[in-house]
ZAVODO-12549 format. One record per residue (C-alpha): x, y, z. Coordinates in nm, 2 decimals. Example, Ala and Ser with C-alpha at 12.3 -4.5 7.8 and 13.67 -1.06 7.14 Angstrom:
BEGIN
> x; y; z
> 1.23; -0.45; 0.78 $
> 1.37; -0.11; 0.71 $
//
This chain:
BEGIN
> x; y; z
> 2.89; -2.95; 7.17 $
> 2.77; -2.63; 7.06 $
> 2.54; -2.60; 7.31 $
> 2.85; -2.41; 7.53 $
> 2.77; -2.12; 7.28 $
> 2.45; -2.04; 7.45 $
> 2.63; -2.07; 7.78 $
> 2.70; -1.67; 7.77 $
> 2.37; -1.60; 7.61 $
> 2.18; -1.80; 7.90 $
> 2.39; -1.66; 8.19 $
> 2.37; -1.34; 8.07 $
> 1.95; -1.32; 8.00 $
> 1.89; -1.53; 8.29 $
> 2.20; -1.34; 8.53 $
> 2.28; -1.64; 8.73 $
> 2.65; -1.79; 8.79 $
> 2.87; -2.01; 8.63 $
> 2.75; -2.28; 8.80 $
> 2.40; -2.27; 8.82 $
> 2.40; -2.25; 8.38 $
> 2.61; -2.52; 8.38 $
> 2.39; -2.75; 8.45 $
> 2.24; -2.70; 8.16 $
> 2.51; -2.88; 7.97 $
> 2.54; -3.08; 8.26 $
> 2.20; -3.26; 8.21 $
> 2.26; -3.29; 7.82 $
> 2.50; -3.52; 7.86 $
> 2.43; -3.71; 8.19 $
> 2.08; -3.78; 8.01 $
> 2.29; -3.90; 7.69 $
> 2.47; -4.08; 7.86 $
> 2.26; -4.25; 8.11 $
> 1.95; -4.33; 7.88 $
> 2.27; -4.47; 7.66 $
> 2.15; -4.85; 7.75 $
> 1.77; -4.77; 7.68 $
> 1.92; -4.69; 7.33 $
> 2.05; -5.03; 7.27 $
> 1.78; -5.22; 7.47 $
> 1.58; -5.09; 7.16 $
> 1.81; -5.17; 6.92 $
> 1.85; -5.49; 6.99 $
> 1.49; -5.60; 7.06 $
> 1.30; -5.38; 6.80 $
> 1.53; -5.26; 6.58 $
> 1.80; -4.95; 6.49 $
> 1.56; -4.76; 6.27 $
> 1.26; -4.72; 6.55 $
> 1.53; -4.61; 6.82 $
> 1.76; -4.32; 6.60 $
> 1.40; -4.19; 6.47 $
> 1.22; -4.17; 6.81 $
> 1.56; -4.03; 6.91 $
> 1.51; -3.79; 6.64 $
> 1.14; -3.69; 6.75 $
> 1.28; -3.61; 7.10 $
> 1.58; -3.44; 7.04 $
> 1.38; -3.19; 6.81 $
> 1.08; -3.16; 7.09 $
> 1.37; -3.06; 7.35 $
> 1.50; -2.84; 7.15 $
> 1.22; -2.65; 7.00 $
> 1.07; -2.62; 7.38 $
> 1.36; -2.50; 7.50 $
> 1.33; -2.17; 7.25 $
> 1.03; -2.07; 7.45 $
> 1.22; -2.17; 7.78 $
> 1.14; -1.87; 8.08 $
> 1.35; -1.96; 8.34 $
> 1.68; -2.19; 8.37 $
> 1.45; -2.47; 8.50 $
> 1.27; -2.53; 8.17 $
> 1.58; -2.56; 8.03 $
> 1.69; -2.81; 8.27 $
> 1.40; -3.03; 8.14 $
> 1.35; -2.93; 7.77 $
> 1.71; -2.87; 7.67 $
> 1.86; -3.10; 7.95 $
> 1.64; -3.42; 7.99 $
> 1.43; -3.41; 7.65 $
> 1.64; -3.35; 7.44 $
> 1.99; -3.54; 7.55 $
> 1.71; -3.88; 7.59 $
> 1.67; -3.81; 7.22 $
> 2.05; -3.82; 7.12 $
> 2.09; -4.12; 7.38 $
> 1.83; -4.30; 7.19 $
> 2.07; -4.21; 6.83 $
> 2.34; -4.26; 6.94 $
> 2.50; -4.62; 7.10 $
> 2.25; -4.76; 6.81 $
> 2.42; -4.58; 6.51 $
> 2.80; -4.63; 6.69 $
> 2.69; -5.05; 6.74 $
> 2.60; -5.06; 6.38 $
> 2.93; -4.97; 6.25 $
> 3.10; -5.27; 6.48 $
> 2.94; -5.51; 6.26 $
> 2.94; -5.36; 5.95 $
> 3.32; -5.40; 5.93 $
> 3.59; -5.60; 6.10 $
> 3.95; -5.54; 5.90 $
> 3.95; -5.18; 5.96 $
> 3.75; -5.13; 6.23 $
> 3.91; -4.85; 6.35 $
> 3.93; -4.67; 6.05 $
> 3.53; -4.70; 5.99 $
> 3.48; -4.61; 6.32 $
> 3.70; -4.28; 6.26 $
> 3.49; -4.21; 5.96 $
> 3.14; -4.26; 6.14 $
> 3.23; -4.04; 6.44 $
> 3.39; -3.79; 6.24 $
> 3.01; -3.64; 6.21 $
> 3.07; -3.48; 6.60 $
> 3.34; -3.27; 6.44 $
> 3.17; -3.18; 6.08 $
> 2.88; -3.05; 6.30 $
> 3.08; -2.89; 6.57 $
> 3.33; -2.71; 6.29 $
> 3.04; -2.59; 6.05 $
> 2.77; -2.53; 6.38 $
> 2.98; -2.31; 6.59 $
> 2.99; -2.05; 6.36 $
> 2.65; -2.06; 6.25 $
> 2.51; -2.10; 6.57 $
> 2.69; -1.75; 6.66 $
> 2.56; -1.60; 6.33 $
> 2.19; -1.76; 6.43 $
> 2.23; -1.59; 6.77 $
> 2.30; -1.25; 6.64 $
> 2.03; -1.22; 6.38 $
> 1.78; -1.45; 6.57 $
> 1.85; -1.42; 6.93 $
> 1.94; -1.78; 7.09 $
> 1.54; -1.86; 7.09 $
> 1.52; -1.84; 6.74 $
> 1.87; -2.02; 6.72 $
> 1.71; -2.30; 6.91 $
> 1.42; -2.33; 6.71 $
> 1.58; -2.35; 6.39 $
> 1.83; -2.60; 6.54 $
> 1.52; -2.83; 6.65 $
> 1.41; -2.84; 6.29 $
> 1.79; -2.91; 6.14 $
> 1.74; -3.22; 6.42 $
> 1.46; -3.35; 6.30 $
> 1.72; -3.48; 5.97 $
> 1.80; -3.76; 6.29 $
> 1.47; -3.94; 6.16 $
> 1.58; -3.95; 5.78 $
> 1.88; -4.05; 5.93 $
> 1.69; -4.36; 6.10 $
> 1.51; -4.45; 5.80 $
> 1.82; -4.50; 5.61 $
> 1.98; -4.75; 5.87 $
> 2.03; -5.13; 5.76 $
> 2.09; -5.39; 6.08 $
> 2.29; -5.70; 5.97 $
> 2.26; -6.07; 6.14 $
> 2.58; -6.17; 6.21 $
> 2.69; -6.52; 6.30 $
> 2.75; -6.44; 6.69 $
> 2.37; -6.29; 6.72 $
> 2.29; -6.69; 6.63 $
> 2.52; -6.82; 6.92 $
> 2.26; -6.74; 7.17 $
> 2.00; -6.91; 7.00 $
> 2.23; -7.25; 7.01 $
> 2.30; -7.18; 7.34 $
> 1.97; -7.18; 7.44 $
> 1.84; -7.43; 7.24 $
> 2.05; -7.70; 7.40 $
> 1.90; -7.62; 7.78 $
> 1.73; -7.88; 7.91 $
> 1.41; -7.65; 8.03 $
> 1.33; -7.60; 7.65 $
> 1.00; -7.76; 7.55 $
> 1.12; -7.99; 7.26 $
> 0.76; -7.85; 7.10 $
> 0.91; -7.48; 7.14 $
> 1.25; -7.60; 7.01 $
> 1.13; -7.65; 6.68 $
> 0.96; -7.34; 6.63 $
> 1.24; -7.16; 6.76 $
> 1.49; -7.35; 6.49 $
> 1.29; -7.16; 6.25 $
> 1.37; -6.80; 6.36 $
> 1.65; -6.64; 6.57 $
> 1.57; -6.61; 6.96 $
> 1.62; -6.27; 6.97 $
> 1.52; -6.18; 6.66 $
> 1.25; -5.85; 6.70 $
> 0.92; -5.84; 6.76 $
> 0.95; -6.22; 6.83 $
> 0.61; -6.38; 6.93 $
> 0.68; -6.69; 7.15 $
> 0.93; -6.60; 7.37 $
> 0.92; -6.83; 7.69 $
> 0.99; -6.63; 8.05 $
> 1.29; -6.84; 8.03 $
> 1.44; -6.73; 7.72 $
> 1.38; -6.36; 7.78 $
> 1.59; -6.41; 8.12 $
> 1.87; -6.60; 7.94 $
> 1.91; -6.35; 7.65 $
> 1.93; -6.07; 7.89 $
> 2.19; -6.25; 8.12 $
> 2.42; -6.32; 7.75 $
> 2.35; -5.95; 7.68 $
> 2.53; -5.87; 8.01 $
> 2.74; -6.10; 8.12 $
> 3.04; -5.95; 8.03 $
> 2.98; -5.72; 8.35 $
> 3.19; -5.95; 8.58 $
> 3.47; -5.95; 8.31 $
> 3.78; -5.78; 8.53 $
> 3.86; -5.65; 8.21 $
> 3.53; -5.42; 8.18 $
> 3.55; -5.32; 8.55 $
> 3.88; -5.23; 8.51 $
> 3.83; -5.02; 8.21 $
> 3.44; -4.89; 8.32 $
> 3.64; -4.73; 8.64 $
> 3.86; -4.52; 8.40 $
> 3.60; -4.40; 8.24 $
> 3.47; -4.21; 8.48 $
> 3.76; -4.05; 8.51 $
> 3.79; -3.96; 8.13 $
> 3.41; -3.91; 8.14 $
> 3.50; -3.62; 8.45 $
> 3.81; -3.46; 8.27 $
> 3.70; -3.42; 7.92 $
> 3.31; -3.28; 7.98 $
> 3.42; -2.93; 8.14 $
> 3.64; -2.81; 7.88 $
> 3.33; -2.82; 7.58 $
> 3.17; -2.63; 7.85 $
> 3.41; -2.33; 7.93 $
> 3.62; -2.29; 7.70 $
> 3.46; -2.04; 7.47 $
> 3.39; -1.82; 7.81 $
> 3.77; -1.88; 7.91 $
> 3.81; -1.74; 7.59 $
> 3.58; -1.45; 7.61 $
> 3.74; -1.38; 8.02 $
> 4.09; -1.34; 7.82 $
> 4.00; -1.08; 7.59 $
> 3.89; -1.31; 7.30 $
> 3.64; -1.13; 7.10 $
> 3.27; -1.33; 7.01 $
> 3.39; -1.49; 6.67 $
> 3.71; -1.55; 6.78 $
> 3.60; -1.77; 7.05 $
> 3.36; -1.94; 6.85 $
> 3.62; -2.00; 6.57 $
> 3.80; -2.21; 6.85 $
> 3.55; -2.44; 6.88 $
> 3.55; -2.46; 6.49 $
> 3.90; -2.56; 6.51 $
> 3.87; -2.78; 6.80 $
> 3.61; -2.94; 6.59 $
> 3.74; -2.99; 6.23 $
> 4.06; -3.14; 6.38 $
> 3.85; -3.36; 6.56 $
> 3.80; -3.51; 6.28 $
> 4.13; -3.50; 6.14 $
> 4.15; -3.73; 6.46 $
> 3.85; -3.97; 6.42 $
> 3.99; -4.07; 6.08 $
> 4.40; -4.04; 6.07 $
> 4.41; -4.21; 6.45 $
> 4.15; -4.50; 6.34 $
> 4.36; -4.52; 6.02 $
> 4.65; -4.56; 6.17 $
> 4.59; -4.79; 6.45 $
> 4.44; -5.01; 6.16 $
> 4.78; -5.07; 6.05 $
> 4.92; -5.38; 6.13 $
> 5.24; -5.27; 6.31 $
> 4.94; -5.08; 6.60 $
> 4.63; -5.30; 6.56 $
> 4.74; -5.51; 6.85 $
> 4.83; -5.22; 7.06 $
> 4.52; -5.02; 7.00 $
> 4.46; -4.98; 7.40 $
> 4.82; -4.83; 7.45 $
> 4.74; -4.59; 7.17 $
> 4.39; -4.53; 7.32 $
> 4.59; -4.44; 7.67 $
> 4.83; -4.21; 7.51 $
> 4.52; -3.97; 7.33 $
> 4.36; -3.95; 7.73 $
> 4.66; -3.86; 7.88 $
> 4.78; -3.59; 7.60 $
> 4.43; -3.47; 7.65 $
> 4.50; -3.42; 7.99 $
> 4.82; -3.29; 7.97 $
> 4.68; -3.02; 7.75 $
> 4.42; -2.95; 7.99 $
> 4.68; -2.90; 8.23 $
> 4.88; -2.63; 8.02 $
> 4.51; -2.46; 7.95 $
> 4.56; -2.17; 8.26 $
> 4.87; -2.05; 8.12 $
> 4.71; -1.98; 7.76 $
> 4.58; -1.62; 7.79 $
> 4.56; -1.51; 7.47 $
> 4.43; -1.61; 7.09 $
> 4.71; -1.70; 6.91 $
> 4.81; -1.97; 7.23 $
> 4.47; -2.07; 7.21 $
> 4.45; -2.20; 6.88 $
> 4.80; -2.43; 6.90 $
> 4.58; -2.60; 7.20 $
> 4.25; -2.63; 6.97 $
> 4.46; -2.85; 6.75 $
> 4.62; -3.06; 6.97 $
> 4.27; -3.12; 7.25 $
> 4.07; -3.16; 6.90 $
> 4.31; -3.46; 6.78 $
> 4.35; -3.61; 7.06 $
> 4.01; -3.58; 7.20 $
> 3.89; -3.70; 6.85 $
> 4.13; -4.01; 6.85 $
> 4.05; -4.13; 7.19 $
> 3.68; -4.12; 7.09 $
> 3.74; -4.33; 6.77 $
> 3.94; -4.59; 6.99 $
> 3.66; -4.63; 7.27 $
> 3.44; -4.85; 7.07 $
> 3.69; -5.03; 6.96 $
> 3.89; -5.11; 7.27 $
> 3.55; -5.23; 7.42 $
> 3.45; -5.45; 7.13 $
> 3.85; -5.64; 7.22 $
> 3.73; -5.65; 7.60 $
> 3.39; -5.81; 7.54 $
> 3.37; -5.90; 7.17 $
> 3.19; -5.82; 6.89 $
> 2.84; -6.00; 7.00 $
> 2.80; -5.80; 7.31 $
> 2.94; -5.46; 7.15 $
> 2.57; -5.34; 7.17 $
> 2.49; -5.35; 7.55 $
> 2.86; -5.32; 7.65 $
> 2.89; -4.95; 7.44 $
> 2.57; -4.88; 7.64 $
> 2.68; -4.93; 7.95 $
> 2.98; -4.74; 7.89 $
> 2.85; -4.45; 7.75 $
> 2.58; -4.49; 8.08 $
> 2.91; -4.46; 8.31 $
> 2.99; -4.17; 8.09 $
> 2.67; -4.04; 8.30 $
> 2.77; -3.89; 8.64 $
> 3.09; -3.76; 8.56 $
> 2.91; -3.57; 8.27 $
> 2.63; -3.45; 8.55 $
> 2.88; -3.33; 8.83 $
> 3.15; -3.17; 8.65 $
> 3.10; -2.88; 8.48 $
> 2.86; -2.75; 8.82 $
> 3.17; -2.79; 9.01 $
> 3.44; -2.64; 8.80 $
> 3.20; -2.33; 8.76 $
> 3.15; -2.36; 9.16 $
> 3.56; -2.35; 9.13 $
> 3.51; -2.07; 8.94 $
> 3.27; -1.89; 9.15 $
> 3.47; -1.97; 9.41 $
> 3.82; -1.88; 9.29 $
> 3.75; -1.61; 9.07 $
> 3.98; -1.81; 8.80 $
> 3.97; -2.11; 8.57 $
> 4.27; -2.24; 8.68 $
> 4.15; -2.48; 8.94 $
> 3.87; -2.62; 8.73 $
> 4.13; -2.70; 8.41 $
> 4.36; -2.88; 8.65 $
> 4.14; -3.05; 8.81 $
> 4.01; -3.23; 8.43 $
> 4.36; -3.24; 8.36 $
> 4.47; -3.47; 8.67 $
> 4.13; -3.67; 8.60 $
> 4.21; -3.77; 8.25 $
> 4.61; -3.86; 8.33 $
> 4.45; -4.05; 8.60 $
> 4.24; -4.25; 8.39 $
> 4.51; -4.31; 8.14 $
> 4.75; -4.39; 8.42 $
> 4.49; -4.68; 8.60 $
> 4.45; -4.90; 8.24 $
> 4.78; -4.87; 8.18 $
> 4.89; -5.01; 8.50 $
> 4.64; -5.29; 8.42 $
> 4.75; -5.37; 8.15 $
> 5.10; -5.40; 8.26 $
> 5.01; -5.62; 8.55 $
> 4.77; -5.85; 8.28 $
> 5.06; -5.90; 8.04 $
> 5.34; -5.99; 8.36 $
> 5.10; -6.20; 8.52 $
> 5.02; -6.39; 8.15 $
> 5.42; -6.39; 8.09 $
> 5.47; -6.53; 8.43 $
> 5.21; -6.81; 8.37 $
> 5.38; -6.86; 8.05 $
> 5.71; -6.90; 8.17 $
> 5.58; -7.13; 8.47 $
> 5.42; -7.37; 8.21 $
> 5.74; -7.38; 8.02 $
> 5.97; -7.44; 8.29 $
> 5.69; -7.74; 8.43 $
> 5.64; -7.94; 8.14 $
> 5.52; -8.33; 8.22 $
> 5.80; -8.57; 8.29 $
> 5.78; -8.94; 8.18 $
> 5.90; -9.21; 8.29 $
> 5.85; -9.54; 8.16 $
> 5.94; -9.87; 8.42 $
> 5.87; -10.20; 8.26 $
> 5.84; -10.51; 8.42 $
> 5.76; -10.77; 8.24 $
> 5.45; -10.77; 8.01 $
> 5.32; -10.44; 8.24 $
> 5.49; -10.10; 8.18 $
> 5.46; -9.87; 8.48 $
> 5.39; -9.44; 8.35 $
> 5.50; -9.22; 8.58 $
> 5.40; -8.92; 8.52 $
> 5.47; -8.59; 8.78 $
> 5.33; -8.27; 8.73 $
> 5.49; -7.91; 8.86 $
> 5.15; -7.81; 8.94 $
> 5.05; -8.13; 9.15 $
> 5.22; -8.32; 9.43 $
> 5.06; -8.69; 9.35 $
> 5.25; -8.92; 9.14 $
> 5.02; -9.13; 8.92 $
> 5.04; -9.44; 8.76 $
> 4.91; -9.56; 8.45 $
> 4.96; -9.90; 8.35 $
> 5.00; -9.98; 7.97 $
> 5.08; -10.22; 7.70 $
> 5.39; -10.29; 7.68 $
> 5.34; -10.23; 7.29 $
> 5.24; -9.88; 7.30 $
> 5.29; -9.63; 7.61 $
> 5.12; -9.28; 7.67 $
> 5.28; -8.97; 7.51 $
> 5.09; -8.78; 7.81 $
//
């Protein structure tokens, strides 16, 4: 996130437009994003430790090329590609871990653990201005590649768990009928997709990675993987331009980078008070409505953005983006562990975070080609704004239409209940037994000492 702070610097040493140093950012997080499921194809088949360190290595590479970057293109691939396949690599791993660590207060761990974007963002964005001033922004970049480089020590210090679900699959498998019973009692002895494993069958690697991502064709996932993108779109932009907003409105340098200070130490005010509180039993089971409500307050203040022109407006709107962009962050882990469970938490975070991709790549160009072209911000904040209600808008319809279409089916199940009727004849008792459902009658013929309660 602090990588906007350089946005000046670059434009101005380079003198291109808005749109053309956008990228920059662009390709940070579209590379984050979409090398997202590389990060937990590692995690899962080697281990946590090997993907945040190598993530480490890279990130720090990108970023202490970048410092002797000559033209915007070198930072495309140093700044852009390098370095945001290093914090893909980090990051779906680390978030994974926390998902089955805990369980009770999922949320509020989740709040805690994420709460390290806004530490860094509150305590970086000064220092990275300060860095810039007395270093110029190569030696802010160098220096930065080295504080990155803590990512590996980070690593090191990771502990994965086995859970009970991560031995499903190994059941699951063990009971197909192409298993060589030679094979199945070696593989008794050790999980299936335990890493490093030596005698994987051609088989087995193709079933683990169907259970990995099976949860795909879920409607559930589709529906809520479409409204990503949407959120994805809407929220990228404003970590872009808001500090030059700032600076186009007659907000000095410090100023401007004290924003994103704010915007980052209430974010994580949000992480931790939002997971806390939808950890309470009165919100734990509507975590998704509460995960809606942060995206579309998000958006509404992305909306409300143009007509902010000066300091002390934009402060009120650090504090309430910050929250609510930190508690919507907090909730997206969790709301996909209740879509697709706990044992596919893993793949499914990478695939979001992947969709998290192209919106990532495409949206800050174009809002500074809105810029370019419109000579205001205006177009480009209401733009994210009217994404990120969108996205809000389409789960919450889908939800709505879930929970009628389960009340109608509950209702219809009520109302059709099986009717009985016992006929007996003699030593034979005739069942009759019609269900709402069916139009065929059948008949059972019992014991006249006992009859079905069917």
């Amino acid at each position: 996130r602090c990588i906007s702070i350089f946005f000046v610097e670059f434009q101005a040493y380079f003198g291109q437009d808005y749109a053309r140093t956008a990228w920059i950012h662009s390709i940070v997080d579209c590379a984050t994003m979409l090398c997202a499921p590389l990060g937990s194809l590692i995690s899962n088949h080697v281990s946590c430790q090997v993907g945040i360190m190598l993530g480490g290595l890279l990130a720090s590479a990108g970023l202490i090329l970048s410092s002797f970057a000559t033209s915007l293109e070198h930072l495309y691939l140093s700044l852009g590609v390098l370095t945001g396949l290093g914090f893909a690599l980090c990051y779906s791993p680390a978030i994974a871990m926390v998902g089955k660590y805990f369980n009770k207060r999922k949320a509020l761990a989740y709040g805690i653990a994420m709460s390290g974007s806004g530490i860094g963002t509150f305590i970086l964005a000064p220092v990275v201005q300060l860095l810039i001033e007395q270093f110029s922004w190569r030696g802010a970049l160098l220096i930065l590649g080295g504080f990155v480089l803590n990512l590996c020590v980070c690593g090191a210090l990771m502990r994965p768990i086995a859970l009970k679900e991560d031995h499903k699959t190994a059941s699951e498998f063990l009971e197909q009928d192409y298993v060589p019973e030679a094979q199945k009692q070696d593989l008794k002895q050790m999980s299936i997709c335990s890493p490093l494993i030596k005698v994987w069958s051609h088989e087995c690697l193709c079933y683990c990675s169907w259970k990995e991502y099976d949860f795909l064709l879920m409607p559930g996932f589709m529906v809520l993987a479409v409204s990503v993108l949407f959120m994805a779109y809407g929220c990228s932009p404003l970590f872009v331009y808001l500090v030059p907003y700032a600076l186009s409105v007659g907000v000095s340098h410090h100023q401007a980078a004290f924003l994103m200070s704010i915007l980052g130490v209430i974010d994580i005010i949000g992480n931790i008070t939002f997971g806390w509180l939808t950890d309470r039993r009165c919100l734990k089971k509507h975590r998704h409505f509460c995960y809606l409500f942060a995206v579309g307050m998000d958006g509404l203040c992305c909306l409300f953005l143009p007509v902010l022109q000066n300091f002390p407006l934009l402060v009120p709107f650090s504090f309430t983006f910050g929250y609510f962009d930190g508690a919507y962050v907090t909730l997206i882990p969790v709301v996909t562990a209740d879509v697709v469970g706990t044992s596919s938490l893993s793949s499914a975070l990478g695939v979001v975070y992947f969709l998290h991709a192209i919106p990532y790549l495409v949206s800050p160009p174009v809002a500074g080609w809105l810029v370019d072209t419109t000579g205001s911000y205006t177009a480009s904040f209401l733009l994210c704004g009217f994404s990120m209600m969108f996205s809000s808008t389409l789960l919450c319809f889908a939800r709505l239409a879930r929970k009628i279409k389960r009340t109608h089916l509950q209702s219809l199940t009520n109302d059709t209940g099986t009717k009985q009727h016992i006929c007996t004849n003699g030593a034979i008792a005739y069942s009759v037994t019609a269900e709402l459902d069916q139009k065929d009658v059948e008949f059972l013929a019992v014991d006249t000492n006992s009859y079905s309660n069917r």
